[in-house]
C-alpha positions as CSV (number, residue, x, y, z in Angstrom):
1,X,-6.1,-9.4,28.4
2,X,-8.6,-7.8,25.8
3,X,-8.8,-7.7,22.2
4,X,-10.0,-5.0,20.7
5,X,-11.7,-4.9,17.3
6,X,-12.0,-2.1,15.3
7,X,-14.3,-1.1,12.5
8,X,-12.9,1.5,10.3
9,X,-14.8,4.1,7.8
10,X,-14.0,7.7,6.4
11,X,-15.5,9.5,8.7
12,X,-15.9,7.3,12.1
13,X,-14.2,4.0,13.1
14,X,-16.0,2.0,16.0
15,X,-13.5,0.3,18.8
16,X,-15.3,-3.0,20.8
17,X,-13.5,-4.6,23.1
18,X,-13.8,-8.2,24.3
19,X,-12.7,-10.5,26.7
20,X,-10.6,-13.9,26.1
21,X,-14.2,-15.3,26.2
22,X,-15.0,-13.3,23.4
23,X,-18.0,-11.0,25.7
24,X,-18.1,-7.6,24.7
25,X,-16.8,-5.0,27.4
26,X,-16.9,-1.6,26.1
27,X,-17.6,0.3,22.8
28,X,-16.7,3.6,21.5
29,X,-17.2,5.8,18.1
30,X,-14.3,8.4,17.3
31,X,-13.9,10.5,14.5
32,X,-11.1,9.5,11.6
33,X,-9.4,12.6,12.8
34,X,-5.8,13.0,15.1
35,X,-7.9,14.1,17.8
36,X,-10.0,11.2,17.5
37,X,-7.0,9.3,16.9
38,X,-6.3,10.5,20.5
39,X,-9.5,9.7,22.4
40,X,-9.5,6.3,21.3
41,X,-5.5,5.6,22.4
42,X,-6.8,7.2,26.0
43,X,-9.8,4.8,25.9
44,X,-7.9,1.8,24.7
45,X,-4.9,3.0,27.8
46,X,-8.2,1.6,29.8
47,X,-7.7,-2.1,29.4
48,X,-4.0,-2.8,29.6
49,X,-2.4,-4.8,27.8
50,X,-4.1,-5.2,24.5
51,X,-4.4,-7.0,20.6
52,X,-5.4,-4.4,18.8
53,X,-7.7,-6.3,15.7
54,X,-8.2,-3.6,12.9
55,X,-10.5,-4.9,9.8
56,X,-8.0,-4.8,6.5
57,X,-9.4,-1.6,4.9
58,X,-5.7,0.3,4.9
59,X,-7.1,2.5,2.5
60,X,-9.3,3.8,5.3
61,X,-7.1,2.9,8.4
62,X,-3.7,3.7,7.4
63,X,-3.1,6.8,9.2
64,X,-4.9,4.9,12.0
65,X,-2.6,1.9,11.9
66,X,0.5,4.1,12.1
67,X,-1.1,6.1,15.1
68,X,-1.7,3.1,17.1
69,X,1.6,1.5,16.1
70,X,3.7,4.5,17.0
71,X,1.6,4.4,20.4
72,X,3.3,0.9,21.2
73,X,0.2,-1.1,20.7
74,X,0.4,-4.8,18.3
75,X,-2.2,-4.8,15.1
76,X,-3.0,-7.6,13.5
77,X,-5.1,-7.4,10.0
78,X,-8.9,-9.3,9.8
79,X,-9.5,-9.8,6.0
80,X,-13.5,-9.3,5.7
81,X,-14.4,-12.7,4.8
82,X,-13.4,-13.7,8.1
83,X,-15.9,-11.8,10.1
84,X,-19.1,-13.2,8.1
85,X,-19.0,-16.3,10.1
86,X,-18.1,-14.4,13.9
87,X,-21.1,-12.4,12.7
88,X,-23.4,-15.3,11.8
89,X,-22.4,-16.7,15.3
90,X,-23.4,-13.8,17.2
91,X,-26.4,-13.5,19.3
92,X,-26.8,-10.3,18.0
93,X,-28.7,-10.1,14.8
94,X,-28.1,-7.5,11.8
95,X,-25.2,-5.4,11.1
96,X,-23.8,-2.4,12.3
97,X,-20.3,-0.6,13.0
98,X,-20.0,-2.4,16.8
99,X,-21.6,-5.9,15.7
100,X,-18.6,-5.8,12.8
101,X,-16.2,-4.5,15.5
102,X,-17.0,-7.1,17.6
103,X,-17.0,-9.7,14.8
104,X,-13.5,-8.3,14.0
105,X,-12.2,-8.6,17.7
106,X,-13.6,-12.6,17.8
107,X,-11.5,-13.5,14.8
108,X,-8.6,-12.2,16.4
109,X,-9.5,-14.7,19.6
110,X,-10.4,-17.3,16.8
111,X,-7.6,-17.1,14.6
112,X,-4.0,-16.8,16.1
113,X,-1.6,-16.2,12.9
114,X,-3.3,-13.3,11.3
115,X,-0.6,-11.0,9.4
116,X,0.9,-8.3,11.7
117,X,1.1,-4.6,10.9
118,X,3.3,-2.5,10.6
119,X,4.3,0.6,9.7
120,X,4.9,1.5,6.0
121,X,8.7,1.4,4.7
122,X,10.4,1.5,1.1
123,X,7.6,-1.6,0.3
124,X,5.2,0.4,0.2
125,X,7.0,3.0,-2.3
126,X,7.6,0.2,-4.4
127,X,4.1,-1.1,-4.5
128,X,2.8,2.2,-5.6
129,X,5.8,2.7,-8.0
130,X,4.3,-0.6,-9.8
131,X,0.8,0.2,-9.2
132,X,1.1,3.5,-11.2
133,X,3.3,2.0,-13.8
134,X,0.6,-0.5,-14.1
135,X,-2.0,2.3,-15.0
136,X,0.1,4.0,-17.5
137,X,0.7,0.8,-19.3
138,X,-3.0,0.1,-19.5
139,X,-3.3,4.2,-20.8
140,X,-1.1,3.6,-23.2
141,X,-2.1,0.5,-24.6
142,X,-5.5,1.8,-25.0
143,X,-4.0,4.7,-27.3
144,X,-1.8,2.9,-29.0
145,X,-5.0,0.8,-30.2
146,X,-6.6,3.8,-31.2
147,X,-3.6,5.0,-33.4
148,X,-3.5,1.7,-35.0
149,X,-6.4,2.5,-36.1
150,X,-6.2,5.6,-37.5
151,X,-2.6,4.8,-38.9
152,X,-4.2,2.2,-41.2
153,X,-6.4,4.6,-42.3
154,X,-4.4,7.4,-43.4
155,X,-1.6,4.7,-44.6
156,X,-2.7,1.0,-45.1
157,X,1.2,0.0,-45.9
158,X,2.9,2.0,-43.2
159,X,5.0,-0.4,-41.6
160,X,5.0,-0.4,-37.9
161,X,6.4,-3.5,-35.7
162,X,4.1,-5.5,-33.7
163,X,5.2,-3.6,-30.2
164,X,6.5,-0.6,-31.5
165,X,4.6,1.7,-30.4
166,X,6.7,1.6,-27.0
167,X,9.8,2.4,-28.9
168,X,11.1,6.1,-28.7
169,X,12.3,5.7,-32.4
170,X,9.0,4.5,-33.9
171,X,7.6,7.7,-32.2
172,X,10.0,9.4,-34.0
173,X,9.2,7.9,-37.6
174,X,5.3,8.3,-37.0
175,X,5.8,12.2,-36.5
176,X,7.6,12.2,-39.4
177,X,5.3,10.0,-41.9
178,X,2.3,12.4,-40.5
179,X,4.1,15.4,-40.6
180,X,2.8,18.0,-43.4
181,X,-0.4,15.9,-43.8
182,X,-4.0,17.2,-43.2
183,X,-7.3,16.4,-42.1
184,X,-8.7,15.7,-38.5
185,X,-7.9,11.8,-38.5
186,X,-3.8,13.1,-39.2
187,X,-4.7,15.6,-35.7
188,X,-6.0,12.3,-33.8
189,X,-3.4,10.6,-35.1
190,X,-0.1,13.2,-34.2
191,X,-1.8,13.6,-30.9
192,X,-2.1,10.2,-29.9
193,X,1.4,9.7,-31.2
194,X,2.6,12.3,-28.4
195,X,0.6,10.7,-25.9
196,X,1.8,7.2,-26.6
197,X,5.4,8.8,-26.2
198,X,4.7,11.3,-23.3
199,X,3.4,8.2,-21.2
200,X,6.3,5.6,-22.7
201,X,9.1,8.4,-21.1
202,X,7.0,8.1,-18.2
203,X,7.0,4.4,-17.8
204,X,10.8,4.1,-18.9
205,X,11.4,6.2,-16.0
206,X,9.8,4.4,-13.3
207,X,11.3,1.1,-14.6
208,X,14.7,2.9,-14.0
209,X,13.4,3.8,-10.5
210,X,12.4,0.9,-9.6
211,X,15.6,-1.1,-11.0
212,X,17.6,1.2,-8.3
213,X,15.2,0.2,-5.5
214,X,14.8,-3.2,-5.9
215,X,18.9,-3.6,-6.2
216,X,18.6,-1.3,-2.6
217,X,16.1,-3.8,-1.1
218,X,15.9,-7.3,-2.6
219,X,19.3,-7.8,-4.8
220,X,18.6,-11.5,-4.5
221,X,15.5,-11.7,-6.2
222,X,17.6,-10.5,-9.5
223,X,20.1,-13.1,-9.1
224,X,16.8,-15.7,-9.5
225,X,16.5,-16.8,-13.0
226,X,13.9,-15.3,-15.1
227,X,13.3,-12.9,-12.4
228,X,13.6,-9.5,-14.3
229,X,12.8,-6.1,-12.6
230,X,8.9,-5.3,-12.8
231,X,8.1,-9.2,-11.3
232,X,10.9,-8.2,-8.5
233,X,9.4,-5.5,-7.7
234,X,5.5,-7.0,-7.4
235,X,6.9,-9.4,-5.1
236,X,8.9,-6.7,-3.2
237,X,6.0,-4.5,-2.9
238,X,3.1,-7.4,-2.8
239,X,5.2,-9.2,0.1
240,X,6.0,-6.2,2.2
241,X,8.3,-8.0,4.3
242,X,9.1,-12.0,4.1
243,X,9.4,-11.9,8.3
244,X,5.9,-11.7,8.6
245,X,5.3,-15.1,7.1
246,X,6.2,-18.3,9.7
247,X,7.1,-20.2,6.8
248,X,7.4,-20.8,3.1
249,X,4.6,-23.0,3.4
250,X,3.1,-20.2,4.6
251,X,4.6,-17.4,2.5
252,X,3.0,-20.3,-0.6
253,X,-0.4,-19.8,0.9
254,X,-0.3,-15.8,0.2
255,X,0.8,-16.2,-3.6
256,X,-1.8,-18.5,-3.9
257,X,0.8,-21.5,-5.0
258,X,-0.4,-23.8,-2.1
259,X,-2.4,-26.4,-3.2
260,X,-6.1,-26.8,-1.3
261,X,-6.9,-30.3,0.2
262,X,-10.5,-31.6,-1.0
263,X,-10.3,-34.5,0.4
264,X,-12.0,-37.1,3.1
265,X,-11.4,-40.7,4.4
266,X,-8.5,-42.2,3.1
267,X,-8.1,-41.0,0.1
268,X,-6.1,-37.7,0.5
269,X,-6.7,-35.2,-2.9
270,X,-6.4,-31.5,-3.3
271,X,-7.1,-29.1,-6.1
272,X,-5.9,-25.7,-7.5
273,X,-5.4,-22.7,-5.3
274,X,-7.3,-20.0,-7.3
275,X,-6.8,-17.3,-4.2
276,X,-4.2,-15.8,-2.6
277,X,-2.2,-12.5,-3.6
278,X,-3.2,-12.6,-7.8
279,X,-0.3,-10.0,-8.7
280,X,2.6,-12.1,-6.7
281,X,1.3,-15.2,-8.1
282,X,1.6,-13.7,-11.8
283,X,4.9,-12.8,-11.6
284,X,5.9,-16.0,-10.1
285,X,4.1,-17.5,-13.5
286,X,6.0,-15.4,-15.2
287,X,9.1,-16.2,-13.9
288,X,8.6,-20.1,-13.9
289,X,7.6,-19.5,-17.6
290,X,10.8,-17.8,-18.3
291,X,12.9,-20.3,-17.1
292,X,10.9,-23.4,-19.3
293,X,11.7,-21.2,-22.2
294,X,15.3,-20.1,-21.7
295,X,16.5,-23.5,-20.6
296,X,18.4,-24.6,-17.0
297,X,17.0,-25.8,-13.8
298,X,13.2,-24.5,-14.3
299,X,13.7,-26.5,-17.7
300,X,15.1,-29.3,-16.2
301,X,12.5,-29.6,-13.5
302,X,9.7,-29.0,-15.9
303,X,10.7,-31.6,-18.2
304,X,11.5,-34.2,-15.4
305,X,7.7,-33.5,-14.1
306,X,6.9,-34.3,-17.8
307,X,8.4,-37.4,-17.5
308,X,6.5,-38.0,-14.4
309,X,3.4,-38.3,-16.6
310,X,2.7,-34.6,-15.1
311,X,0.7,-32.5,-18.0
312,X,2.5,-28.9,-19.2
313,X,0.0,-27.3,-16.8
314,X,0.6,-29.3,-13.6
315,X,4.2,-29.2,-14.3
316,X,4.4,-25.3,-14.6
317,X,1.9,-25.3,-11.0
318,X,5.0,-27.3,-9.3
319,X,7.7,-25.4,-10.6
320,X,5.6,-22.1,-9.9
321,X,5.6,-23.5,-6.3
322,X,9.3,-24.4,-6.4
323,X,9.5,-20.3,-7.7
324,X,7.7,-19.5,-4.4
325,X,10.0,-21.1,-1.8
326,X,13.2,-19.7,-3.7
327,X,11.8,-16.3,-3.7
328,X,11.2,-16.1,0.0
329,X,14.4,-17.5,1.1
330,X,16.0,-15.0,-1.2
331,X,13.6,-12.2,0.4
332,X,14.3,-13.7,3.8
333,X,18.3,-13.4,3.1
334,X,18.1,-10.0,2.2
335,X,16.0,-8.7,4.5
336,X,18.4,-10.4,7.0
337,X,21.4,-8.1,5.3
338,X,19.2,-5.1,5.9
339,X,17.9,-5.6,9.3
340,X,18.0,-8.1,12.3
341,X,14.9,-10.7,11.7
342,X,12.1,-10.8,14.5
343,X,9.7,-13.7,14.7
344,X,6.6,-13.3,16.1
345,X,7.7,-14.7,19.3
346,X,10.2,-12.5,19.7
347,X,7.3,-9.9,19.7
348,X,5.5,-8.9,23.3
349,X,1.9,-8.5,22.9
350,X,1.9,-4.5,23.2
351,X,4.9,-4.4,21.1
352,X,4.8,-2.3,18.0
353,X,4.6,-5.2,15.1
């Protein structure tokens, strides 16, 4: 059986295939077109049965993913600091698109529980639901700055809350303080005011979108205390699928909630995880944080790991990781409701993942 490794770009992606002794066999260049898309199923239709080793740019690959996963063929995901050391190992010096395909294609042979693809579902929508809410947030913060600003200036004892300027209603009695006053500073100000609420509708909006799909997908994760919709919906989208992950050991690696052993000898130590998936890992901070501050069995964890001589930091860490693991059996128990679970030995090696 050959691995293939592909290197993918905008306008080319470079296909090397290897043998299970890791020697390359074949290389091709197509263009990042359907009908290249084509040419490189027929020359990959070559070698059999295939793993198909793509390096994780999806924002490059993704109509490539879904072509070659449609055509039947397994893709596993290389993360890119994985093929510095295949390519330091090579006897080939230098880089280029078919030493990288090739160092993709070894990690694959190196590395046996890389994440699967697979094609894009209702995750997906709710990553880039949160991802744009995200942005708007940031915009409107920015604004709402500004008009801060500005408001102190035209009126040093208007009174406006601490986080109004999310509230429809505060919108409402800004208009009306500015209205029938002049100068440019008032113009700054009234338009930022109709920004600040144009983009609050907005993000109201996708809030109640994403309420509706993450009661669809994951109804579990709501039923988790402290777990409110926007972190729901990180992990829904971050996760994009609970299966894929052997374990919650695992599933704790990619939030970044598994410690890392430093250790040697006897003398077994290990230290905080400072990778992994940021976003999931913040809104499993957020929700262990939650639960410390509204009381029940975070609390009563967090102050038995108190006890334990454990500081408010390393206490928070466990409970964080105590977060994870409920999360992914809740993820795992609704994705159960929604569809049969596969393991990844269920899965034939030209199977799509």
């Amino acid at each position: 059986m050959h691995v293939v490794g592909i290197d993918g770009h905008k306008k080319t992606h470079t296909l090397v295939a290897v043998d299970q002794l890791g020697r390359r066999a074949d290389e091709i260049t197509v263009k990042a077109t359907p009908s290249g898309h084509v040419q490189a199923l027929k020359w990959i239709a070559r070698f059999g049965q295939v793993l198909l080793a793509i390096e994780d740019c999806r924002h490059l690959t993704r109509r490539f993913e879904a072509d070659l996963l449609l055509a039947g063929h397994a893709v596993v995901r290389v993360h890119t600091r994985l093929m510095a050391g295949a390519r330091r190992s090579a006897r080939e010096r230098g880089k280029s698109d078919p030493i990288d395909a090739e160092a993709v294609a070894r990690v694959a042979l190196r590395e046996p529980e890389l994440p699967r693809a697979s094609l894009a579902g209702p995750a997906r929508d709710v990553k880039l639901l949160v991802d744009h809410r995200r942005r708007l947030v940031r915009s409107r913060t920015a604004a709402a700055n500004k008009l801060r600003w500005f408001l102190h200036e035209i009126e040093p004892e208007l009174p406006v809350p601490s986080r109004g300027l999310r509230r429809l209603c505060v919108f409402d009695m800004l208009a009306a303080e500015l209205d029938g006053r002049a100068g440019v500073v008032v113009e700054i100000a009234r338009d930022l005011v109709s920004e600040c609420r144009r983009l609050t509708e907005q993000i109201n909006g996708l809030e109640a979108r994403l309420r509706r799909l993450v009661e669809t997908l994951a109804p579990s994760l709501l039923n988790i205390p402290g777990c409110g919709v926007i972190s729901a919906a990180v992990v829904i989208g971050e996760t994009a699928g609970a299966a894929r992950f052997k374990s919650k050991d695992a599933f704790a690696h990619f939030t970044g909630t598994a410690p890392i052993p430093v250790w040697s000898s006897n003398k077994v130590r290990v230290r905080l995880n400072r990778g992994g998936n940021r976003s999931i890992n913040h809104a499993l901070h957020m929700i262990a944080v939650t639960q410390v501050r509204r009381g029940g069995e975070g609390a009563d964890y967090f102050a038995k790991q108190l006890a334990r001589g454990k500081t408010p930091k390393e206490a928070v860490r466990l409970l964080r990781r105590r977060v994870s693991d409920r999360v992914f059996r809740a993820l795992l128990a609704d994705e159960a409701v929604s569809q049969p679970t596969v393991t990844h030995a269920d899965l034939p090696v030209s199977a799509a993942a």
